[in-house]
C-alpha positions in Angstrom: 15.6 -23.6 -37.3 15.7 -27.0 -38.3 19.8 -28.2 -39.2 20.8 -29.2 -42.8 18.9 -28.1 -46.0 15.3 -27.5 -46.0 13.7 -29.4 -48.4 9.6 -28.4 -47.2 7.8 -25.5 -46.0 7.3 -26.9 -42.3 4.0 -27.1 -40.6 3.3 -25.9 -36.9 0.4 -27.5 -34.6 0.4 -24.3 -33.0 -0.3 -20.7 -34.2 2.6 -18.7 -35.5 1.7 -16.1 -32.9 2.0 -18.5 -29.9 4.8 -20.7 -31.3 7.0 -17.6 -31.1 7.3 -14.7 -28.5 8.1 -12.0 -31.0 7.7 -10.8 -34.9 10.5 -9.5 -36.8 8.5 -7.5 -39.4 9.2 -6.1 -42.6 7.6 -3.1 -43.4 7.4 -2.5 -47.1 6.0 -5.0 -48.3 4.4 -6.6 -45.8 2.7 -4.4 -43.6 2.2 -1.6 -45.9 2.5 -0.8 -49.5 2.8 3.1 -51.1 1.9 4.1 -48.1 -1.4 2.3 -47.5 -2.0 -1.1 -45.3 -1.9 -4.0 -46.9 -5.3 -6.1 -46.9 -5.4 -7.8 -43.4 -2.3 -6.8 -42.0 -4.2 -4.0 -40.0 -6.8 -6.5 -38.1 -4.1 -9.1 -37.8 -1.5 -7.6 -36.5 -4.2 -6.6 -33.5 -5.4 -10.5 -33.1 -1.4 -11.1 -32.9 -0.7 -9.0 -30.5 -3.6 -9.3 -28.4 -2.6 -12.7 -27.7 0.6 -12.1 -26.3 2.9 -11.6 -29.1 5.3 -8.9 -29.5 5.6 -7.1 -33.1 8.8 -5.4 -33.8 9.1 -3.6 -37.1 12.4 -4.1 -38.4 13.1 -2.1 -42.2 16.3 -1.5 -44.3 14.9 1.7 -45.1 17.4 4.6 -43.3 15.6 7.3 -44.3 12.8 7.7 -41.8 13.7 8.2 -38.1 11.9 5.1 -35.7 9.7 7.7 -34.2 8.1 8.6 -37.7 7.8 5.3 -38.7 6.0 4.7 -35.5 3.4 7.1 -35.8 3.0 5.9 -39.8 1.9 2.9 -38.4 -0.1 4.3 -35.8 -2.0 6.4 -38.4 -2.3 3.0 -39.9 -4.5 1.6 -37.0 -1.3 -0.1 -36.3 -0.2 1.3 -32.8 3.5 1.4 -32.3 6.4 3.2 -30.5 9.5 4.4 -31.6 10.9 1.4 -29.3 9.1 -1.2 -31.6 11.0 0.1 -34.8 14.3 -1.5 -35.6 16.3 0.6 -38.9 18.8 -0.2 -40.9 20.5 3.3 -39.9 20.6 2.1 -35.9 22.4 -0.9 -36.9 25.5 0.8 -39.2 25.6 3.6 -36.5 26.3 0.4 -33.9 28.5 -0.9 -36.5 30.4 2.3 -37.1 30.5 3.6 -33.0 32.6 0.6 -32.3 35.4 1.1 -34.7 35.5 5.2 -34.5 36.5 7.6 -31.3 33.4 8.3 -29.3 32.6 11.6 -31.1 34.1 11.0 -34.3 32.4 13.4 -37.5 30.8 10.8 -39.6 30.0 12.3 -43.2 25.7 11.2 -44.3 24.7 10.6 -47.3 21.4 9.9 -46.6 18.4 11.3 -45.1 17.3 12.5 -41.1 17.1 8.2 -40.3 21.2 8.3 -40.6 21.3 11.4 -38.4 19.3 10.1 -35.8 21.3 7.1 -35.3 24.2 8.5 -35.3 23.3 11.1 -32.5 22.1 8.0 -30.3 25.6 6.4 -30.6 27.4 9.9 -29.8 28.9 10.3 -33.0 28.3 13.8 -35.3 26.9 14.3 -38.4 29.3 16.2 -40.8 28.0 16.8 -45.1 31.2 17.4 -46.6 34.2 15.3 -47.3 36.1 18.3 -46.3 34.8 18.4 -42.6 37.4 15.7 -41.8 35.0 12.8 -41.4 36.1 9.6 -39.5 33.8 7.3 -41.9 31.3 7.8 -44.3 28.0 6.2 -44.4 25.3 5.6 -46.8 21.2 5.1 -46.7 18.6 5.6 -48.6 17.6 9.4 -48.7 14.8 9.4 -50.8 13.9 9.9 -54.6 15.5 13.8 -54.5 19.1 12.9 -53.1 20.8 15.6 -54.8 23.6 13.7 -57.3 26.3 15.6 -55.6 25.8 13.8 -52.4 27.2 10.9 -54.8 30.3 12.4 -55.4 31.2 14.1 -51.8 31.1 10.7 -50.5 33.3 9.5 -53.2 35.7 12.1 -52.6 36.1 10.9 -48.7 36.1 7.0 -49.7 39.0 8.2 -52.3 41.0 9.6 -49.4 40.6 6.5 -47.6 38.1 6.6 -44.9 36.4 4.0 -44.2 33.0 3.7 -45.7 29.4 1.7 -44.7 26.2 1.8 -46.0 23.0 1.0 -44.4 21.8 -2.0 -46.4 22.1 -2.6 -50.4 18.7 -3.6 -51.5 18.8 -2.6 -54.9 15.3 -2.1 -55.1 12.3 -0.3 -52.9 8.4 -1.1 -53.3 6.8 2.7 -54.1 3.0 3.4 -54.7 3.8 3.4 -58.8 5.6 0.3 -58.7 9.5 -0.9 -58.1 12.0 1.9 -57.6 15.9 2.2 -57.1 16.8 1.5 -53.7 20.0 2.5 -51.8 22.2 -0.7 -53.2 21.9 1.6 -56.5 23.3 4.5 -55.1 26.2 2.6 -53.1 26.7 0.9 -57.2 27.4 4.6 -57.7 30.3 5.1 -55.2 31.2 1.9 -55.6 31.9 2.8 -59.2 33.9 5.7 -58.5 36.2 4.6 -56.2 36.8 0.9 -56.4 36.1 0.5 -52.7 34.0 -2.0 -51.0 31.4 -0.7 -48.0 31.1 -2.4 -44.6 27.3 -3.3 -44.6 24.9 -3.2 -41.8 21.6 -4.5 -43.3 19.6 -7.3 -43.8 20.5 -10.3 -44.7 23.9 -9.7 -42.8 24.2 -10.1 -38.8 25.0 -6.9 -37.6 21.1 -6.0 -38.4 19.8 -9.5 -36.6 22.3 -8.7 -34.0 20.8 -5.2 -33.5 17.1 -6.5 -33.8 17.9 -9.0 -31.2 19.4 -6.5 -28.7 16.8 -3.8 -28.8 13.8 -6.6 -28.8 15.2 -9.1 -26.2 13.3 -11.4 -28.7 14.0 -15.3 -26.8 11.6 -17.2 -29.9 11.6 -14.6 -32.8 10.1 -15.5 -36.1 11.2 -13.2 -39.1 8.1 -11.9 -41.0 9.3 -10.7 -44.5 8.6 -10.6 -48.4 11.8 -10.4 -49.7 13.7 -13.9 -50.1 17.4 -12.1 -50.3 16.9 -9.8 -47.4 14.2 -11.4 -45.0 14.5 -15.0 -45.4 18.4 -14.7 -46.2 18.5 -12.7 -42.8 16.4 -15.5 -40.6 18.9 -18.2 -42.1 22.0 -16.2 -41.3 20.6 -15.8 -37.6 19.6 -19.2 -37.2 16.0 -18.2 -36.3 12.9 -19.3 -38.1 11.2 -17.1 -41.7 7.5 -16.7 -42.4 7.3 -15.3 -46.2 4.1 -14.0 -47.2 3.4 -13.2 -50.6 2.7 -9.5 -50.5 5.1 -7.7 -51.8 8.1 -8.4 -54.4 8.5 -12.6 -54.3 6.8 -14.5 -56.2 5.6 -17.8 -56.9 8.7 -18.8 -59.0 11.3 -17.2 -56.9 10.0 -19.2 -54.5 10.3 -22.7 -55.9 13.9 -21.3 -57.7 15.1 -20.3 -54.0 18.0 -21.9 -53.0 18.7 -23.2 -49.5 19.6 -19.7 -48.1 16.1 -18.4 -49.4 13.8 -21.1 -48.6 11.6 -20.0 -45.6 10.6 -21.9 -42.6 6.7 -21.1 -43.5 4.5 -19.8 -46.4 1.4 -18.1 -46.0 -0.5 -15.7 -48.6 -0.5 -12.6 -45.9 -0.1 -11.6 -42.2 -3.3 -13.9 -41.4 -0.5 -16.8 -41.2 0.6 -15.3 -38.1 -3.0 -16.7 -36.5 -3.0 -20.3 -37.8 -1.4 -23.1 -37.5 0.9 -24.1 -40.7 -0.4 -27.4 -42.4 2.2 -29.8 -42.8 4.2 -31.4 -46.0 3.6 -35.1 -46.7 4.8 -37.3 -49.0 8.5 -38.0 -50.7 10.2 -38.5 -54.4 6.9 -40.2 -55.4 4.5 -36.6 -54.4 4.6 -34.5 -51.9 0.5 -33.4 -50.6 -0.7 -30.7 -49.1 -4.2 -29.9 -48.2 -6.1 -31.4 -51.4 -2.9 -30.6 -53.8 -0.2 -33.4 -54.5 2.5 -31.7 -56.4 5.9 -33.9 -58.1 9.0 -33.8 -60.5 8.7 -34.6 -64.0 11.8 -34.5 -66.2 11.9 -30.8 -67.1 8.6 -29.6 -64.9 6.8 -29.5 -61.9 3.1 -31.3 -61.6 0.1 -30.2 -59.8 -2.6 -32.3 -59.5 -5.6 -32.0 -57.0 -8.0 -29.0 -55.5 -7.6 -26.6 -52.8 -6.6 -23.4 -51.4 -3.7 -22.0 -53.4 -0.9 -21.5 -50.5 -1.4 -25.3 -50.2 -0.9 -25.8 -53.1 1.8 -23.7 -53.4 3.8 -25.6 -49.9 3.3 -28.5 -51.6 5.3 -27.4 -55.0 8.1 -25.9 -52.8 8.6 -29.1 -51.3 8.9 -30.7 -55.1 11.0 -28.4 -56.2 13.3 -27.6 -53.0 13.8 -31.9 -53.4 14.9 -31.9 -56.6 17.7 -28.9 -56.1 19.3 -30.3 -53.0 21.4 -27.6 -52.1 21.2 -25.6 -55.4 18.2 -23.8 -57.1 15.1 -25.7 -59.1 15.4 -25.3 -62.7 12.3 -27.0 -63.8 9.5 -25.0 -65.4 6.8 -24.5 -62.4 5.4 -22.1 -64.8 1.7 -24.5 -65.2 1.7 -25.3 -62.0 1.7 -22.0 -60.6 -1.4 -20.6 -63.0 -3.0 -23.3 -61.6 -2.7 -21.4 -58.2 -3.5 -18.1 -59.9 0.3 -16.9 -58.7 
């Protein structure tokens, strides 16, 4: 990753896929959505890896175990193995395995994901507070966790053992639109008790560091949606971000990101893997990209030009990312972006 603060998307001579040995991907989001493929991601994903590059699925979701994410994908057209998957739940059962006895109960709240884990890192699965736990850990277990679940982990936390959660995105994509995600249910705990959780998840390292040991990833890119989990992630690990804009960011997210969310690359989809990235001109006076020049009036960003809309949209990024420095864009990109259609 390039040092200081990115102010421009970055362009690449090379394709993505031959640039780097290995993708980090995101799952929900950017692979699939509701359960379905997302439009290209099927086809490109083969062209990826049929050149040489490694895919590694790497989710904050705990709930499903690597092996049935694996054959999700499959289904998909996708083919995967259990190896290529990379959970949330396998890094807080690293997390937790190295600051408990070899053995030690460890009470779930969560779903079969957590479980798993936790039986690869020799620890035991216990369900009440009363079973004498040596930590208590959190994931996402799905829309029917029973609310009781809640409470037994706030009666262990209250007793003082230590407490993790798998990640704390607040939200999940679902088929029917945005849904709570585990960072809700850790608000829960957190509300009863006061405590503070030790965190595994992206953005924080001990998922990276996890990703990195399982893959053996030399050149990784991180392949994500989400600006405070993906990108956040790839800047905390010092590695390179390709956002695509399939899942939850949008267009003014994007310009508004500060320099913790500002990816290396934008692309619409997964087809960004397979190109080369065109590259940012210009300074102060307008930045260009493809047939777009975009700049920074006095309360607003300016689009002038023709083209195709991620183009268009590198080009505003580089206005806006500019003009914030190392804080966050408050000019109105609002025009600019209907003139992309985002």
């Amino acid at each position: 990753m390039s040092q200081g603060v990115r102010t421009r998307p970055e362009g690449s001579g090379q394709p993505l896929s031959e640039a780097y040995d290995t993708a980090l991907l995101d799952l929900d989001g950017v692979v699939y959505a509701g359960g379905s493929a997302i439009a290209h991601a099927v086809d490109s994903l083969a062209a990826a890896r049929s050149g040489g590059m490694r895919l590694a699925y790497v989710t904050n979701n705990a709930l499903r175990t690597p092996d049935t994410v694996a054959a999700h994908l499959t289904e998909l057209g996708i083919p995967t193995g259990a190896d290529d998957v990379i959970t949330s739940a396998q890094a807080v059962a690293r997390l937790i395995s190295e600051q408990v006895p070899a053995g030690a109960r460890v009470l779930v709240i969560g779903g079969e994901g957590l479980r798993v884990a936790l039986r690869e890192r020799g620890l035991v699965p216990v369900e009440s507070a009363d079973d004498d736990p040596a930590a208590v850990v959190q994931g996402y277990g799905g829309p029917d966790l029973p609310w009781g679940r809640f409470a037994e982990a706030s009666y262990a936390v209250r007793r003082g053992v230590p407490w993790f959660a798998s990640n704390t995105d607040l939200t999940i994509p679902s088929g029917r639109g945005i849904a709570p995600g585990n960072g809700a249910a850790v608000e829960v705990v957190r509300i009863a008790t006061g405590a503070e959780p030790q965190v595994a998840g992206k953005p924080l390292p001990p998922m990276h560091r996890e990703t990195i040991i399982r893959t053996g990833a030399e050149r990784p890119l991180v392949v994500g949606d989400r600006l405070d989990t993906d990108i956040e992630g790839a800047f905390n690990g010092g590695v390179d971000s390709l956002l695509v804009l399939t899942g939850v960011t949008d267009g003014a997210q994007l310009l508004a990101a500060p320099p913790q969310h500002r990816p290396t690359y934008v692309d619409a989809d997964l087809r960004g893997l397979l190109t080369g990235q065109p590259e940012v001109t210009g300074d102060g006076a307008g930045f260009r990209c493809g047939g777009w020049t975009a700049t920074a009036g006095a309360d607003r960003l300016e689009l002038t030009g023709d083209g195709e809309a991620p183009d268009g949209l590198r080009a505003l990024c580089a206005a806006a990312w500019t003009t914030a420095g190392e804080g966050s864009c408050a000019l109105d990109g609002g025009k600019a972006l209907a003139r992309l259609g985002l």
